[in-house]
N, C-alpha and C positions, 0 to 999 in steps of 0.2 A: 704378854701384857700388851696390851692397847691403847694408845692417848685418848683421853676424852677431856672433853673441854667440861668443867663442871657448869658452866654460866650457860653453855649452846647445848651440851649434849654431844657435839657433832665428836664423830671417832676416826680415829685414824690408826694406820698399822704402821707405824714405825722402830728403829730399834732406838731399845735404850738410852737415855743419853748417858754419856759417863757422869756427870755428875749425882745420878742417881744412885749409879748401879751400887749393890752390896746392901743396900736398904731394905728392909721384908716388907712380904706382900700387904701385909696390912700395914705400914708408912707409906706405900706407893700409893694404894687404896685411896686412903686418908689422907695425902699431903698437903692438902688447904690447911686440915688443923691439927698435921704432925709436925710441920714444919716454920719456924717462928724464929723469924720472918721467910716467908717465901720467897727466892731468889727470882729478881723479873724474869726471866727464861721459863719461870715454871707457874708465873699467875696463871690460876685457873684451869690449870693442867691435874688431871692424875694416871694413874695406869690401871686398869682393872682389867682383873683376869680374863679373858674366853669362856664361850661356851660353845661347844658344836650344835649346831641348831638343824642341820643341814636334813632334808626330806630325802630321803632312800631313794636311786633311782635304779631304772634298767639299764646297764650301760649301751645294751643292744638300740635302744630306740631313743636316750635322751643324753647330755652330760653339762656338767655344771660350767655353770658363766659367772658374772663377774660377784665378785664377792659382797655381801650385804650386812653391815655391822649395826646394829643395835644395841645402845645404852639401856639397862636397866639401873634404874635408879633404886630400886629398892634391896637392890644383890649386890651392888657395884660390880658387875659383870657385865661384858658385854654381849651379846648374842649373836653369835655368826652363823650364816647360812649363802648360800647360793645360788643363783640365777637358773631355774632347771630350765636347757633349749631344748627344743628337738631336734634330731640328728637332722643335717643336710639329705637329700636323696645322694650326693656323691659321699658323703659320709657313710652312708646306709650302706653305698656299695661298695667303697673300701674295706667296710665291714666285712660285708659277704665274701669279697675277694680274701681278704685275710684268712678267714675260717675255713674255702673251701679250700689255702695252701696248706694248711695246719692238717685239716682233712686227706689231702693227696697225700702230704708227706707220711703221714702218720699210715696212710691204703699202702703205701711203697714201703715201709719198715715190717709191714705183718705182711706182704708177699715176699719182699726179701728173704724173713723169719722162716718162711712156708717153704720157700726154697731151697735155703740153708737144711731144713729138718730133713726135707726128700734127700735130699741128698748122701745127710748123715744115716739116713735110715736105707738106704742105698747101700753105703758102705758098709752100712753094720751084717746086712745080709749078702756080702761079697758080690755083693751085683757090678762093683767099682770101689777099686782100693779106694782108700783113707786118705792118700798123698792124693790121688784123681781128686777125688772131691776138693778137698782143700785146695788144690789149685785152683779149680775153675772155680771155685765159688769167692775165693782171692782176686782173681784176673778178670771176673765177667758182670758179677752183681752189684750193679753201683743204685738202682734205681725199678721203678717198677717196669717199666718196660725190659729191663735187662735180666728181671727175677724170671718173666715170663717166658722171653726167648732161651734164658736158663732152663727151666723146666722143659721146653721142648728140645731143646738139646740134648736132657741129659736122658728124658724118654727116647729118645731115636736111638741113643749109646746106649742103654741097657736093654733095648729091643737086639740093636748089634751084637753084644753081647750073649744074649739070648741065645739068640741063633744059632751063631756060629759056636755055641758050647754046646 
C-alpha cells in the first residue's frame, strides 16, 4: 500500500502506520469516508494498492532508477514504474567481465569433464589402472590449465605404457 494525499495526489512509500494496520483494503482505500471522524494524523491521507507499471528492459544495456509513483484517481491505485538508464561504459564492462568469468569457468568444468572421461576411458581399457586415474585426476585437475597439462600427461603415460608392453 502507498500513501496518497487525496487533496495533492502526491504519493509516497511508506510502511503502515499502526494505527491503521488490520483495517481492509477497501477502509484503507476509502478512509476519508470510512472513517468518522478522521484522526488528524490521517486528514487527507489514504493507502491504495500498486500497480507494476514498469517497461521491460535488457539488463544487458539498460537498468532501472529511481522509482516513479502515479495516483490514479479513478482505480485508487497507484502506478509504479521506473526510471529506465542506460548502462555506464564501466557498467557495460563489468558486464562483459562478469560473463566472460562465467564463460571461463564454465570452458574449465567441460575440460575438467573431458579429462576426467580420457582418463576413465583410459582405465576402462587397462591402459592405466582405476586407482592411477583416480589419483591423478584427485591430485592434478583443479582448473583449465591443469585438465590440459592433465591430458598431456596422461598421453605421454599411456604412450609409456604402450611401449614398454
Amino acid at each position: 500500500m502507498i500513501t496518497v494525499n487525496t487533496k495533492t495526489l502526491e504519493t509516497k512509500r511508506i510502511a503502515l502506520p499502526k494505527s491503521v494496520s488490520g483495517l481492509s483494503g477497501k477502509t484503507l482505500r476509502h478512509l476519508q469516508q470510512e472513517l468518522k471522524p478522521v484522526p488528524e494524523h490521517l486528514k487527507d491521507l489514504e493507502f491504495w494498492p500498486e500497480e507494476n507499471n514498469d517497461t521491460h528492459i535488457d539488463p544487458a544495456t539498460h537498468k532501472y532508477g529511481n522509482e516513479i509513483l502515479v495516483a490514479d484517481q479513478n482505480t485508487k491505485t497507484v502506478l509504479v514504474s521506473h526510471e529506465i538508464i542506460p548502462l555506464t561504459p564501466e557498467e557495460l564492462a563489468d558486464l562483459a567481465a562478469k560473463q566472460q568469468r562465467k564463460v571461463d569457468a564454465e570452458n574449465a568444468m567441460i575440460a575438467k569433464e573431458q579429462a576426467i572421461m580420457a582418463i576413465k576411458q583410459d582405465a576402462l581399457f587397462g591402459k592405466i589402472t582405476a586407482q592411477q586415474a583416480s589419483d591423478y585426476i584427485e591430485n592434478n585437475v583443479t582448473d583449465l590449465a591443469s585438465a590440459k597439462a592433465a591430458l598431456k600427461k596422461i598421453a605421454k603415460f599411456i604412450i609409456y605404457i604402450r611401449d614398454r608392453g
